[in-house]
C-alpha positions as CSV (number, residue, x, y, z in Angstrom):
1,X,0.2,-51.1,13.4
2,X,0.1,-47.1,12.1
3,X,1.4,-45.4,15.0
4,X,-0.7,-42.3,16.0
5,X,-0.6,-38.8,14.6
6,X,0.5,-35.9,17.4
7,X,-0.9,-33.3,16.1
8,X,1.1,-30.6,17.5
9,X,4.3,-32.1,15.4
10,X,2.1,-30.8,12.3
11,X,2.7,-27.8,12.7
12,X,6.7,-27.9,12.7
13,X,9.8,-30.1,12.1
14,X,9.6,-32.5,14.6
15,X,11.9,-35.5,12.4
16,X,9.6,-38.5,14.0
17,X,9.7,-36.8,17.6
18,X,6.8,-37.9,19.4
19,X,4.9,-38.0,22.9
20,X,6.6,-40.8,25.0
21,X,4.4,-42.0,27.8
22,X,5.9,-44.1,30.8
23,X,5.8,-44.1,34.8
24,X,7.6,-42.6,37.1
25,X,8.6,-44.5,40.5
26,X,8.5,-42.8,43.9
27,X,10.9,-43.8,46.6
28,X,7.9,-46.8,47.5
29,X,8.1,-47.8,44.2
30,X,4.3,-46.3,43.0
31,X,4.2,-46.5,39.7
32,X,2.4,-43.5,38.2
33,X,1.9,-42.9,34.3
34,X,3.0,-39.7,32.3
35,X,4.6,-38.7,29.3
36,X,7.4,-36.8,28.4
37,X,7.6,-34.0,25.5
38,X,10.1,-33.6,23.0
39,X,11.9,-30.9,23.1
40,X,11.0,-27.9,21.0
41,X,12.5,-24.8,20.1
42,X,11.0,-21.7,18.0
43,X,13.6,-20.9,15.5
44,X,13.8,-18.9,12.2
45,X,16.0,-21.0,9.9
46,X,17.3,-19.4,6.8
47,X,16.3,-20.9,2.9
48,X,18.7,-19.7,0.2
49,X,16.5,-21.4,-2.2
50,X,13.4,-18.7,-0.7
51,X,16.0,-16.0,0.3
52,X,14.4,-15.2,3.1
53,X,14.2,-16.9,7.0
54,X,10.9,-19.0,7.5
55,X,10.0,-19.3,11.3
56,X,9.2,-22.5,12.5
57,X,9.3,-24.6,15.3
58,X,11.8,-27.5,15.3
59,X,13.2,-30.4,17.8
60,X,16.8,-30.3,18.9
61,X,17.2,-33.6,16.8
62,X,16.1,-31.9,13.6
63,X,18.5,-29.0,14.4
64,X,20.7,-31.4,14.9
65,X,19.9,-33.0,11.5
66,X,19.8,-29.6,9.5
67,X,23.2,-29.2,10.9
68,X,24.9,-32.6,9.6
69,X,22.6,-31.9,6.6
70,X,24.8,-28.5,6.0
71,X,21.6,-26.1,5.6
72,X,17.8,-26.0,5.8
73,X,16.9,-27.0,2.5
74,X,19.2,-29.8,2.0
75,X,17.5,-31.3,4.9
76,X,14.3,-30.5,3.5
77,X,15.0,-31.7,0.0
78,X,17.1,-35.0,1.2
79,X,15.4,-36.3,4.6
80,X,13.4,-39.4,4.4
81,X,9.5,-38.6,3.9
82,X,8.8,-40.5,7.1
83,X,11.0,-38.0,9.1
84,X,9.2,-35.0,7.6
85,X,5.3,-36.1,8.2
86,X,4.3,-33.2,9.1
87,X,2.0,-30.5,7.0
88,X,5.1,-27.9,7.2
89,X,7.5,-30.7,5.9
């Protein structure tokens, strides 16, 4: 089963960060559906390979992953394909 495409995560480094849908319980124990976001941060990262900073948007996990990475284009050059299915990846 392909899971499906969120098409705002094209447009940035999301690393696999999707919509997550669930419920939420009231004190009576309603159940009632929504989803929750991942959590997205505009940031201008810097590319010693372009010499310049490129602005994107990115999740706090791939910050997190540039960082253990050691820069922006290690990340970009060594992170699984799966992690960077995105058009800007």
């Amino acid at each position: 089963a392909e899971k499906r495409v969120f098409l705002r995560a094209q447009r940035g480094l999301y690393h696999g960060r999707m919509r997550r849908s669930g419920f939420t319980y009231s004190f009576s124990h309603r159940r009632t559906r929504r989803t929750w976001l991942p959590n997205v941060q505009s940031k201008q990262l810097h590319s010693a390979l372009l010499g310049e900073c490129v602005r994107t948007r990115v999740t706090a996990k791939a910050l997190r992953c540039i960082d253990k990475a050691g820069s922006f284009d290690n990340y970009l050059l060594y992170t699984k394909p799966k992690h960077l299915h995105s058009e800007f990846g």
